[in-house]
N, C-alpha and C positions, 0 to 999 in steps of 0.2 A: 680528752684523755680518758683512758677505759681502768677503770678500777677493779679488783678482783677480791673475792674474801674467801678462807676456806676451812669450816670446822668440821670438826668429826668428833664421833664417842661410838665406844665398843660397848656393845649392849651383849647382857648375856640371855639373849633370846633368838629361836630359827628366823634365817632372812625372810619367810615369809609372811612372820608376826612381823615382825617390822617395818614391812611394804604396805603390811592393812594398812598400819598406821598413816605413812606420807601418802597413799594413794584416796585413802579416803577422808576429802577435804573437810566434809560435811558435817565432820565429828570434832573438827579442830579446837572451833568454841571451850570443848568439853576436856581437849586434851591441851590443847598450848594455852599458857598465863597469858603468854599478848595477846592471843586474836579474841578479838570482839562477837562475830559474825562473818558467816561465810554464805552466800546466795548461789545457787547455782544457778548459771543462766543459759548453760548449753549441757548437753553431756553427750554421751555415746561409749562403746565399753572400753576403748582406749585412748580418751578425749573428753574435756570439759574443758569449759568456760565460766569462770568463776569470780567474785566479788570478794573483796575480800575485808573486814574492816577491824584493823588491830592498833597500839598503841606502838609508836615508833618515836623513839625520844623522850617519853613522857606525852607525846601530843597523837589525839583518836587521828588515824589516816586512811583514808579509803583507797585501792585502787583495783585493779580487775589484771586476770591474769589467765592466760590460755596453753593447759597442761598436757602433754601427750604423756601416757601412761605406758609403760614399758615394762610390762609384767618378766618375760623371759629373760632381762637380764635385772629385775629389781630395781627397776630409773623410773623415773619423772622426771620431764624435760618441760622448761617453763618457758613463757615470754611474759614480760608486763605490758599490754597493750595499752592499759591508761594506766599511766606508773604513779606511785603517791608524790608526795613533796618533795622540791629540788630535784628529783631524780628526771633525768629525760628516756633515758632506757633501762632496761635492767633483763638479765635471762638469768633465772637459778636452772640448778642441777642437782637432783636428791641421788641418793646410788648407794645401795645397798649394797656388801660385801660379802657373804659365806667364809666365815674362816671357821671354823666347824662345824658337826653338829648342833652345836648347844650358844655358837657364839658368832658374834655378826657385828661389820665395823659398819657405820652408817657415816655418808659422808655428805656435806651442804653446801654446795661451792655456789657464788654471785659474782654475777661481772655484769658493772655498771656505768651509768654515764651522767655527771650531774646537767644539772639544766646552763645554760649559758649565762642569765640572769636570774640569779637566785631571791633577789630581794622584795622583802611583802610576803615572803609563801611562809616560811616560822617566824614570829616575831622575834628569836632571839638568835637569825641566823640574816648576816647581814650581807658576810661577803663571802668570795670562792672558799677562802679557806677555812670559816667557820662552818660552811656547808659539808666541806670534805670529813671535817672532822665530827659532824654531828649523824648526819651518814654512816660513816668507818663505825663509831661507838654505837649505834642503834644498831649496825646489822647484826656487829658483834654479840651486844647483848639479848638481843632477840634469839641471835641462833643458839648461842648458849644456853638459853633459858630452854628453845624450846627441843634440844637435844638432850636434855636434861629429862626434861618431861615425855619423849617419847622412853628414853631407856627406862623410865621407872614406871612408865604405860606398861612396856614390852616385858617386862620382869615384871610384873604382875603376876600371881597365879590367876589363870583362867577363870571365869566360872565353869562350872561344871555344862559340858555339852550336853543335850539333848541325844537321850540314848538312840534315837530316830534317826538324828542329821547325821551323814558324813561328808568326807573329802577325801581324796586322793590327787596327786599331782607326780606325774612319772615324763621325764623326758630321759632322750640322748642325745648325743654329740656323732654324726654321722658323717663319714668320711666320703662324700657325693655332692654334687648340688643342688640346694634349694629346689630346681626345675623338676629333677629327678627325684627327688624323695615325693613331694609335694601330690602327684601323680597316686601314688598308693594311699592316702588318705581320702582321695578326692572321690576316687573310684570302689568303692566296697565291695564290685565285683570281683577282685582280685582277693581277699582280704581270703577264701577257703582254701588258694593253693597256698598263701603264705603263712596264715595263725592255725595252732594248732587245733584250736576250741572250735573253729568257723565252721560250720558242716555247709552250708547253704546263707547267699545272701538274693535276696528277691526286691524288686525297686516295684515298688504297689500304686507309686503313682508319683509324677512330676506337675509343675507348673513354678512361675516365674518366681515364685519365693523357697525355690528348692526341690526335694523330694524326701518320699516317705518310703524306705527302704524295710523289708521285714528280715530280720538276722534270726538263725538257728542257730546254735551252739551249745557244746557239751559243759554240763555244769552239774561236778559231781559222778555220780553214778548215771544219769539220764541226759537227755536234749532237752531243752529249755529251748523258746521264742522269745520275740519281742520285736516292738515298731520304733524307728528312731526317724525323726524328722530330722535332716540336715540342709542344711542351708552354706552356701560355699562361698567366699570372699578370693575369688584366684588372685586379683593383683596383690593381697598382702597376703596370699597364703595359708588360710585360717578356713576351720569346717567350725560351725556352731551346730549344734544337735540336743535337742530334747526326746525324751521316749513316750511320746502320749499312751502306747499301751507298754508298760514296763516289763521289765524283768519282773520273776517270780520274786518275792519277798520285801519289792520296795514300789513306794505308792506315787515315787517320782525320780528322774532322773534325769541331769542336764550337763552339759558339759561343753568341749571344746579343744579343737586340734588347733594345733600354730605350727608350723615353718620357716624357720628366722637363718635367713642367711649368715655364714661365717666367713664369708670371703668368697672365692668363684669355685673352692674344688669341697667345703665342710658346711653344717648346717648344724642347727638346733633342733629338734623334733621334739615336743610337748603334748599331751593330753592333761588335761583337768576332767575329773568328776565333779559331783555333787549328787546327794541321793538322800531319799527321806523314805526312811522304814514306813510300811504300813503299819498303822495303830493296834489292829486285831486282826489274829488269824486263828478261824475255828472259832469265835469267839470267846477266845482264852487270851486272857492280858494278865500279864505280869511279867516284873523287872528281869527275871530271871532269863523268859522267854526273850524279850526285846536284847540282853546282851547276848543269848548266845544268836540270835539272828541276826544283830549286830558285825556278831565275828564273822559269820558265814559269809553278809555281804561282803565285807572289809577283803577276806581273805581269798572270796574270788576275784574282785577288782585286783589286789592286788601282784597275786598271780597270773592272771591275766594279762596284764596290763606291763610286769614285768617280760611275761614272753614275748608277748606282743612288740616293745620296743627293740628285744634282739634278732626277733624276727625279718623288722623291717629294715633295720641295719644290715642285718647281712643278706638283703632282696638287693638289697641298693647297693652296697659295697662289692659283693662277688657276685651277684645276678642267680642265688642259690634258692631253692625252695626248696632242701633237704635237711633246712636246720630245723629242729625239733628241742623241747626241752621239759622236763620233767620237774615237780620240788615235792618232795615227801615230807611229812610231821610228824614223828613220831615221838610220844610221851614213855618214860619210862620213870621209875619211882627211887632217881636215885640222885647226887648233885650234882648240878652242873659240872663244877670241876673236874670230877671224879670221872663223865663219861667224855669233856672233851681232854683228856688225860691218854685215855684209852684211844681214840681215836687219833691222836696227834703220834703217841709210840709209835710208829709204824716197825720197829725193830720188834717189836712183841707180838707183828700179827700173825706170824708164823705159829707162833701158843696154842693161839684161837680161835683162828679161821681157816677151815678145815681144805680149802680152797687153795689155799698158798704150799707149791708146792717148791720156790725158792725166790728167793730176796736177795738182790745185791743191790746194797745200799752203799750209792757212792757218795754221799755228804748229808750232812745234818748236824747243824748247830744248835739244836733247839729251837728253831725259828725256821729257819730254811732247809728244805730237803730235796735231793733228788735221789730217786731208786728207778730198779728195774723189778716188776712182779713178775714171777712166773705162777699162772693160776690154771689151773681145774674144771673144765667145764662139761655138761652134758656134749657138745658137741667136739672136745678132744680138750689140748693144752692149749696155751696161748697164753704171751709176752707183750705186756704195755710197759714204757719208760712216763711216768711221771714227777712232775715239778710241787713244789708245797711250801705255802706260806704258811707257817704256824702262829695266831696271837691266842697265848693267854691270856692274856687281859678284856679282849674282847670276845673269849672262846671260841674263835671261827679259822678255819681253814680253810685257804684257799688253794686252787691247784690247776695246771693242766697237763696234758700227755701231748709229748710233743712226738709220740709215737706211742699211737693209742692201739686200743684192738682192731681185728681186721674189718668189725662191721662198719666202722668208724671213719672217716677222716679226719675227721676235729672233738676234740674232747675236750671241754672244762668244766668248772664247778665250786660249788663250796658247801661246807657245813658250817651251822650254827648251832649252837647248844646254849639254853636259855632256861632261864628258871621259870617252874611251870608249878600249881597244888601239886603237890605230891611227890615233888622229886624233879625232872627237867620235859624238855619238849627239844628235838632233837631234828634241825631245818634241814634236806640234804636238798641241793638242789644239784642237777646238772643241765649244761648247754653244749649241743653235737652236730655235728653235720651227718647225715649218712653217707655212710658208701653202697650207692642203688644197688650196684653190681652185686657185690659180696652180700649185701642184702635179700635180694631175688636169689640167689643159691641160697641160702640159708633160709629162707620163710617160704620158698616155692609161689613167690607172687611177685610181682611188678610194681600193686598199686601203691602208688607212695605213702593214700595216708594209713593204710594196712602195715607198709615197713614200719611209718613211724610207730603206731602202736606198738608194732611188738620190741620195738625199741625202746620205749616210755615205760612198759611191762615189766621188761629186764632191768631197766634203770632202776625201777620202784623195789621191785623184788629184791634185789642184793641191798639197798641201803637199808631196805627194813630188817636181813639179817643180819648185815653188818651191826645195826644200832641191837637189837635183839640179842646179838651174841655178847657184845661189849655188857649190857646188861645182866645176865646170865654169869660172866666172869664176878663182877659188883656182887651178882648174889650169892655168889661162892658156890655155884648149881652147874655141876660138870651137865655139857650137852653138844648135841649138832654144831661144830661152828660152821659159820656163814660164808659166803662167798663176796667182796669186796665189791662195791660199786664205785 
């Protein structure tokens, strides 16, 4: 007969705190009241074999137990190969849930088999039924206990991270197959007609444990280098990569692509970082320098890393190298509220932005909008219809034009406005497809990544006036309004 058990507790901590937790055995000792000791006797980075020795009934019990690790969807997937007392089989299942940002349901299911002759293995377990029932109440109280103890691990405050280390973790959901995404990560030689950053990827040297790939890429105002060792696992889909000679501003960095099937026609796509600040640069240390280095790095992975997955989505979904995508920062000295206020009005931007030379606005609840702009540009008039989600609560706008400008085929995007020293910081990002054609009449050139620039240019330029002007009204300082981006 196969028995079953199944508890859970909401933790109010991200699913990836809480995955450290079940994934890393090692620490259990330290974190779960029952377990004793834990031995490792095999591992690998999504795979261990483990010892395990905790207190089950009241009585010490040893058994061993072989875990596949399952980062991309938050699982741990068990077997007990020598299983403790009475028990003849057993497989758990740990699984982590994302129900917010800030909240995660963690779930502990066991389905097990006792032994045929139980008797002699507890002294105070003699026959089927006192087994079952000593069983049933130890797993129970075990997992209670130690569900108990990871939610109040997991709601922990941190210590304080080391202004050096970071992480990063960006995946999507990709409407293609495994086969076919899997390919663009594998091959870096693709990686300049598809990411906007890539200028050049050069492979410096192969042999049987991978290759050492040298990547150029724009970072900031200039090109930046660097060397990445990758190493490539095809039957499960996964690239491992360290950068023996780094990027500029970090003394290490390692990471890792994944591929996870979602049926025959969608996929998961994953990248991890991990990166450690250099100690000193110019031999000038101090805390101040290390966060704002900190930011720099953070916020080119970031960026990065965000285009980079809409990039590869829409390689693999339309078979397009014309999507491109921009995000501007801009700080201004005034409150959040106050400028994602201004920016959500869109009934007001006729006031202000000097661009608009009509608006018909056919809905808007305060939340949801769609209009048609007519706007003003160096190169004549021109009519986009777009779509808008408004939260004020999480000051962000989102949008797209389901009939964009003519350089365009496709247009979305968001802003975000956040509180920043001195008043806000002001996120625009957009994501586009070009229209090559309309493009090459307009910029008098062909080369795509030439179009994209000057597409990225115009994108940056108007959300900096837009945010500028919005500012400008705040100051009660008549001037230039802006032209919308």
């Amino acid at each position: 007969m196969r028995y079953h058990a199944s508890h859970s507790v909401l933790c109010t901590a991200p699913p990836d705190r809480v995955y450290e937790l079940i994934s890393r055995s090692a620490d259990w000792p330290q974190v779960f009241d029952p377990c004793e000791a834990v031995t490792v006797l095999a591992a690998e980075p999504d795979f261990e074999h483990i010892e395990i020795r905790a207190r089950v009934g009241g009585e010490s019990m040893t058994w061993q137990s072989r875990r596949d690790l399952l980062p991309d969807v938050y699982g741990v997937r068990a077997e007990v190969v020598r299983p403790m007392k009475l028990v003849a089989a057993m497989t758990t299942e740990w699984r982590v849930v994302p129900v917010n940002h800030e909240q995660s349901l963690l779930l502990l299911e066991h389905a097990y088999d006792l032994c045929e002759d139980v008797t002699g293995q507890v002294d105070s377990v003699t026959t089927r039924a006192e087994a079952e029932r000593f069983i049933e109440t130890a797993i129970d109280t075990n997992s209670t206990v130690e569900l108990r103890n990871i939610k109040a691990t997991a709601e922990r405050p941190a210590a304080p991270a080391s202004q050096r280390d970071g992480h990063a973790r960006h995946s999507v959901v990709i409407a293609a197959p495994a086969d076919t995404v899997y390919p663009l990560i594998r091959d870096p030689g693709i990686w300049p007609r598809i990411f906007d950053a890539c200028v050049a990827v050069t492979t410096v040297d192969t042999d049987d444990t991978g290759e050492l790939v040298r990547i150029e890429a724009v970072q900031g105002d200039g090109t930046v280098s660097w060397d990445t060792r990758r190493r490539s696992y095809d039957a499960i889909r996964r690239v491992d990569y360290h950068l023996p000679v780094p990027m500029p501003l970090v003394s290490s960095m390692h990471g890792q692509w994944r591929v996870v099937p979602l049926g025959s026609d969608h996929c998961l796509l994953t990248v991890d970082r991990h990166w450690t600040l250099l100690g000193d640069v110019g031999g000038i240390r101090s805390e101040a320098e290390t966060t704002a280095r900190a930011a720099a790095v953070r916020d080119f992975v970031e960026t990065n890393a965000a285009a980079e997955m809409v990039a590869l989505r829409a390689y693999a979904e339309q078979g397009t190298d014309a999507l491109t995508t921009v995000t501007t920062r801009i700080s201004v000295p005034h409150p959040p509220d106050a400028v994602h206020a201004l920016l959500a009005d869109v009934s007001g931007w006729p006031k202000f932005l000097p661009h608009c030379e009509g608006l018909d606005l056919r809905y808007d609840d305060g939340r949801h909008q769609e209009f048609t702009l007519d706007i003003r540009t160096p190169a004549g008039a021109e009519t986009f219809r777009s779509v808008r989600h408004c939260d004020e609560e999480r000051l962000s706008i989102t949008y797209f034009q389901p009939e964009p400008p003519e350089l365009l085929r496709r247009h979305e995007g968001d802003w975000q406005v956040r509180a920043a020293a001195g008043g806000s910081e002001v996120v625009s990002r957009h994501t586009v497809v070009l229209d090559r054609a309309a493009c090459a009449k307009a910029f008098g050139t062909d080369d795509l990544r030439a179009q994209k620039q000057r597409v990225r240019d115009l994108l940056d330029a108007n959300s900096r006036l837009t945010v500028e002007s919005c500012a400008r009204l705040l100051d009660g300082t008549p001037g230039t309004r802006a032209r919308h981006g």
